[in-house]
C-alpha positions as CSV (number, residue, x, y, z in Angstrom):
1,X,-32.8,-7.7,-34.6
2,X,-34.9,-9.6,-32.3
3,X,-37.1,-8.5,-29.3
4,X,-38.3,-9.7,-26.2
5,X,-41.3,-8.6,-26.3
6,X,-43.1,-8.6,-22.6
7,X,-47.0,-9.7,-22.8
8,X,-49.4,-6.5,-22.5
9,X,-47.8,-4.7,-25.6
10,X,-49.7,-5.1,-29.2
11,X,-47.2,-5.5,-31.9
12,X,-48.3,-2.2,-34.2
13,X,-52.1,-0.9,-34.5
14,X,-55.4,-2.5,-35.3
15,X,-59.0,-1.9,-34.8
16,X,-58.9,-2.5,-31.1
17,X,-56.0,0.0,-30.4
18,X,-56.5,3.0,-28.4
19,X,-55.0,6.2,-29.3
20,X,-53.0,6.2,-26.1
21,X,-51.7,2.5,-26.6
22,X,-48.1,2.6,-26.7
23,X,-47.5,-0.4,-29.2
24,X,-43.9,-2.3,-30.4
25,X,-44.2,-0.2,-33.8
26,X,-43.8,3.2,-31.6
27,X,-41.2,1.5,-29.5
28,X,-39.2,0.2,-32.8
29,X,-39.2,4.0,-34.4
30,X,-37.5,5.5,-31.4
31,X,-34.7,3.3,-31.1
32,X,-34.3,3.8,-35.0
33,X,-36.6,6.6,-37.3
34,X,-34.4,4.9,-40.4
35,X,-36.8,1.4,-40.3
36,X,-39.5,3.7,-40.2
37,X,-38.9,3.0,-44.3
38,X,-38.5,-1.0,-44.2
39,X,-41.0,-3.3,-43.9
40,X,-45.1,-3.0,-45.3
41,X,-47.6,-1.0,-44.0
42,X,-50.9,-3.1,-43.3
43,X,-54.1,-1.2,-44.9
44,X,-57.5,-1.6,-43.6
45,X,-60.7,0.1,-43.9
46,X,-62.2,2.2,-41.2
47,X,-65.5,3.7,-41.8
48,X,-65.2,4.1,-45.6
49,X,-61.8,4.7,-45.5
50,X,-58.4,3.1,-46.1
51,X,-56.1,3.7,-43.1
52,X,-52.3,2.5,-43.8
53,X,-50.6,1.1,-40.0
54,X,-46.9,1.2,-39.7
55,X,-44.9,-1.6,-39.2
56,X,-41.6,-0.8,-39.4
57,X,-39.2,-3.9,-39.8
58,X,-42.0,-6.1,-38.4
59,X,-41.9,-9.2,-40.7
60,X,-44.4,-11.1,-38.1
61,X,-46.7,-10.9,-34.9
62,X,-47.4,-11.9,-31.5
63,X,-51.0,-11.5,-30.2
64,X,-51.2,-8.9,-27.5
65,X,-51.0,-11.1,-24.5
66,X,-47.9,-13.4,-25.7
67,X,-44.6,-12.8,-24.5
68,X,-41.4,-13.8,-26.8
69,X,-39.4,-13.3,-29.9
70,X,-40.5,-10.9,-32.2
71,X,-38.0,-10.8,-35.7
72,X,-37.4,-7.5,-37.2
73,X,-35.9,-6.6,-40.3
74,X,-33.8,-3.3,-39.9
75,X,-33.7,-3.1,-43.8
76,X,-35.8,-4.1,-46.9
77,X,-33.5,-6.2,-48.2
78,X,-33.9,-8.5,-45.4
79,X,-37.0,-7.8,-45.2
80,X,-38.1,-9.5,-47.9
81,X,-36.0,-12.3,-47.2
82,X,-37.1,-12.7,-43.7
83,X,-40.5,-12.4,-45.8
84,X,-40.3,-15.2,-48.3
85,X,-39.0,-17.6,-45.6
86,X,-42.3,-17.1,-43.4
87,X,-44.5,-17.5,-46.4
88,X,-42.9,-21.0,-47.3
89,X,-43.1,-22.2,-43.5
90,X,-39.4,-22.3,-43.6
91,X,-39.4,-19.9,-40.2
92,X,-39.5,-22.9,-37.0
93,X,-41.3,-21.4,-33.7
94,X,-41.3,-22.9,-30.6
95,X,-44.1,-21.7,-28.1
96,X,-45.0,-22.9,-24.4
97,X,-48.0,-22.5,-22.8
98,X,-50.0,-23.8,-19.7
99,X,-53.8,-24.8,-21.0
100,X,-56.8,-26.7,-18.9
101,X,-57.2,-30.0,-18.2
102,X,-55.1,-33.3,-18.9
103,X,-54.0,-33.2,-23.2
104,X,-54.0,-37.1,-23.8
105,X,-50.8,-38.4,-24.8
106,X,-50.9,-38.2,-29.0
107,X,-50.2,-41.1,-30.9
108,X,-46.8,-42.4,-31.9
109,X,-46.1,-42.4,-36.0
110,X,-43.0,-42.7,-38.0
111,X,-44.0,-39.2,-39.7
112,X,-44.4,-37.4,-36.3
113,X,-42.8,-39.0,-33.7
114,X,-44.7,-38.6,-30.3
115,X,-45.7,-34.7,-31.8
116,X,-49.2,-34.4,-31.3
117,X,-50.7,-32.7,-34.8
118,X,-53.9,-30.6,-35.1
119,X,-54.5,-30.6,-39.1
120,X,-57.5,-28.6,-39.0
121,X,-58.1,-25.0,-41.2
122,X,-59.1,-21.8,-39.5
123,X,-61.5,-19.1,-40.6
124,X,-63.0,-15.9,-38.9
125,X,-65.9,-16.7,-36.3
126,X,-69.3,-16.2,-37.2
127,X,-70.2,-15.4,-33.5
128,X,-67.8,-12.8,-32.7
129,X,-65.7,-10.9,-35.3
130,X,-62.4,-10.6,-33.1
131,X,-61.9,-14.6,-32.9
132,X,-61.4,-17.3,-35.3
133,X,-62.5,-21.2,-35.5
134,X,-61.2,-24.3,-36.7
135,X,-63.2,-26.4,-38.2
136,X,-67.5,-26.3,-38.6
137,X,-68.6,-23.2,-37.5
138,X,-66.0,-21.1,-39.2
139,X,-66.9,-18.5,-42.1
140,X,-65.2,-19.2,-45.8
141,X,-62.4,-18.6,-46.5
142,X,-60.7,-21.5,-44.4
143,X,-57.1,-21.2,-44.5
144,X,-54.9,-24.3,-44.0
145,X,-53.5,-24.7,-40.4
146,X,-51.4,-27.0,-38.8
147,X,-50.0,-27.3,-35.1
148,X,-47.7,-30.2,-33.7
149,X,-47.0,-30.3,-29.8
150,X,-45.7,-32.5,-27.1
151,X,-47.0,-32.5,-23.7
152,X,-44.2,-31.3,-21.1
153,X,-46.3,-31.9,-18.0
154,X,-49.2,-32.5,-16.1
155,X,-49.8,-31.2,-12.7
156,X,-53.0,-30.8,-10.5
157,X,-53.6,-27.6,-8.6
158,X,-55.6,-29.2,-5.8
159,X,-55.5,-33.3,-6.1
160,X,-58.5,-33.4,-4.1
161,X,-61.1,-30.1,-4.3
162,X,-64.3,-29.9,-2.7
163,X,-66.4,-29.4,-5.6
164,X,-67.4,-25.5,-5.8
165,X,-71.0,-24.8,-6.9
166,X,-72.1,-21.9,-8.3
167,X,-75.2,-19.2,-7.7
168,X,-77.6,-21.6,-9.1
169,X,-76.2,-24.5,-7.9
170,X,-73.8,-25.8,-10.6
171,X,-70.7,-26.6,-10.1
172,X,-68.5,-23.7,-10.9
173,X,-65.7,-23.6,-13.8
174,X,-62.6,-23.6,-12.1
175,X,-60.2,-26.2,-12.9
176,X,-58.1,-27.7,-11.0
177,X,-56.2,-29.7,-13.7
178,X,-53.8,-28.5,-16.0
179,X,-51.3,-29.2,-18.9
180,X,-47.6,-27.4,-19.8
181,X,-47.6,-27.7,-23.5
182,X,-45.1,-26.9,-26.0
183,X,-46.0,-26.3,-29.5
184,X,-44.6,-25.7,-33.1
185,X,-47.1,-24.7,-35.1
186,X,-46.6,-25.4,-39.2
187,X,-48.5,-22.9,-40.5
188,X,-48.7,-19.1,-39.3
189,X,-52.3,-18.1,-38.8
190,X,-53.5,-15.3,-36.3
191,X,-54.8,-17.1,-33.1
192,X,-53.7,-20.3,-34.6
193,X,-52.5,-22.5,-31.4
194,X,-55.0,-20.9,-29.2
195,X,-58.0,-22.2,-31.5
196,X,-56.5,-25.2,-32.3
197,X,-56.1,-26.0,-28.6
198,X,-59.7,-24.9,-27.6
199,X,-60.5,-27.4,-31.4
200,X,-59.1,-30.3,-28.7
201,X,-60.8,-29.2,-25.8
202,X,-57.6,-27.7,-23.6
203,X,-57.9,-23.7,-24.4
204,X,-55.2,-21.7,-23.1
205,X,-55.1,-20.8,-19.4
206,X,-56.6,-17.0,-19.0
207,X,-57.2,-17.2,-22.6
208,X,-59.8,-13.7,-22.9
209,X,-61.2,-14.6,-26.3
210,X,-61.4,-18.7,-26.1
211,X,-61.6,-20.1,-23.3
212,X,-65.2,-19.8,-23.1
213,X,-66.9,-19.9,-19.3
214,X,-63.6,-21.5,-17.5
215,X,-62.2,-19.2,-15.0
216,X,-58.9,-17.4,-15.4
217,X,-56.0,-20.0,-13.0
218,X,-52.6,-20.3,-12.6
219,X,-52.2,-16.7,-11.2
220,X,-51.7,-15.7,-15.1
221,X,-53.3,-12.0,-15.5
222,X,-52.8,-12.3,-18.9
223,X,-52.8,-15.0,-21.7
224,X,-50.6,-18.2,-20.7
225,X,-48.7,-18.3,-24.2
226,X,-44.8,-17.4,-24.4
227,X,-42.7,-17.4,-27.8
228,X,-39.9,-19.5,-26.7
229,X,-37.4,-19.3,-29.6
230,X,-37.1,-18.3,-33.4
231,X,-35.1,-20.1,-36.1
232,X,-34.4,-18.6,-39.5
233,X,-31.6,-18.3,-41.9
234,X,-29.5,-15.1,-42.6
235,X,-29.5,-13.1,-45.9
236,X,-26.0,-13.2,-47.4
237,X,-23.2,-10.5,-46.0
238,X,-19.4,-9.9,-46.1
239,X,-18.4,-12.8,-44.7
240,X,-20.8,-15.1,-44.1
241,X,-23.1,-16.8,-47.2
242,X,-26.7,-17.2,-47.5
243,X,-28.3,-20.0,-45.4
244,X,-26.7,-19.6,-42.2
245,X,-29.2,-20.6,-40.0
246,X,-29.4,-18.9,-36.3
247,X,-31.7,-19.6,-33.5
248,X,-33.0,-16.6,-30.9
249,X,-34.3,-17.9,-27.6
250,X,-36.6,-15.8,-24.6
251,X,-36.6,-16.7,-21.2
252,X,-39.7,-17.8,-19.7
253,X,-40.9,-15.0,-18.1
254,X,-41.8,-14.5,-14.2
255,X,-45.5,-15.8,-14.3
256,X,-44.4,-19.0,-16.1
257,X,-41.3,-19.1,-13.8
258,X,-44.0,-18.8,-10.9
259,X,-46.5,-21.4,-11.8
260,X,-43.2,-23.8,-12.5
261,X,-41.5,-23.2,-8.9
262,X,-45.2,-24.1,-7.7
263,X,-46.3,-26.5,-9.7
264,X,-43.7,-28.4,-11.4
265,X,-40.7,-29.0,-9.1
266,X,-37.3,-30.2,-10.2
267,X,-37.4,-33.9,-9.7
């Protein structure tokens, strides 16, 4: 099955989960107790010990703040061939997103097209455990990661501000020009597209881990990142052989809608 997940919900527990948090995982288990058995629990360490965190069916993950398909396996046959297919990059995601400033228009090849490609490996931060970084500055290991994406639009929010200055006299950190991006990013690392955008210089809009002093815009409360659609073959069944392939699409939900009624007009 897959959900529409709604931005706000983590996808199962981690480190930064409160015991209150009502996460996807505890949502999955009480529409079905049965996929309580499928899937692999993730084990980490918390002081000195090993904790094992459910994920029931849960083949993949969406960051907190992102809104969009989630795939879930409602048994471990299909589990594991949901599994194999993410861990060759045969799984295609589609994201949008609204980031700062202009994105330059990438380069035509004959190998991309007009894609845009950030080629650039990821490792944990050495500034802040939460985040990651691509490129120098990033603790070993470094794990391949690659992002393509086209630029959808520009659009200014004010074509001619009054420059805002700050306490001390500097001009302040709200933008006023912005890009709507759609990406398809290769590989599958955590944060990947938002640390490869803030690599180029265009972090997310209201990104809360990387988008460094810029101020939150666009009316997004939360991180500007939606999981548009999810494409994956099908195990075999009565019926139907292996390979179908089927594509799951989310709406955009009402804050995209809202900055695109705004912003972006129908021409």
């Amino acid at each position: 099955m897959v959900i529409d997940k709604p931005a706000g919900i983590a996808v199962h527990a981690d480190a930064h989960t409160k015991e209150k948090d009502i996460t996807m995982a505890d949502l999955i288990l009480d529409y079905d107790k049965k996929l309580e058995k499928v899937g692999e629990p993730m084990v980490v360490e918390y002081m000195g010990k090993e904790i094992k965190i459910k994920r029931p069916g849960i083949v993949h993950r969406l960051d907190r703040e992102t809104s969009g398909v989630l795939l879930v396996a409602k048994n471990q046959k299909t589990f594991l061939f949901l599994k194999e297919q993410f861990q060759n990059h045969k799984i295609k995601k589609v994201y949008q997103m609204f980031v700062y400033g202009f994105v330059s228009d990438p380069k035509a090849s004959l190998a991309t097209g007009r894609r845009g490609v950030i080629n650039v490996p990821i490792g944990r931060s050495q500034k802040d455990i939460r985040a990651y970084t691509a490129g120098r500055g990033a603790r070993e290991p470094l794990k391949e990661a690659v992002t393509e994406y086209i630029i959808l639009n520009r659009f200014e929010t004010d074509p001619s501000p009054t420059p805002s200055l700050g306490r001390d006299g500097a001009n302040s950190n709200k933008e006023t020009k912005f890009s709507y991006v759609e990406a398809y990013p290769k590989t599958g690392r955590t944060h990947q597209i938002r640390v490869h955008m803030r690599y180029i210089n265009h972090p997310v809009v209201s990104d809360p881990l990387y988008r460094g002093a810029k101020e939150k815009a666009l009316g997004m409360k939360r991180l500007a990142l939606h999981a548009c659609s999810i494409t994956f073959s099908l195990p075999a069944c009565a019926g139907r052989p292996s390979g179908e392939v089927k594509t799951i699409e989310s709406p955009l939900p009402a804050d995209f809608k809202k900055v695109i009624k705004e912003y972006l007009p129908l021409k």
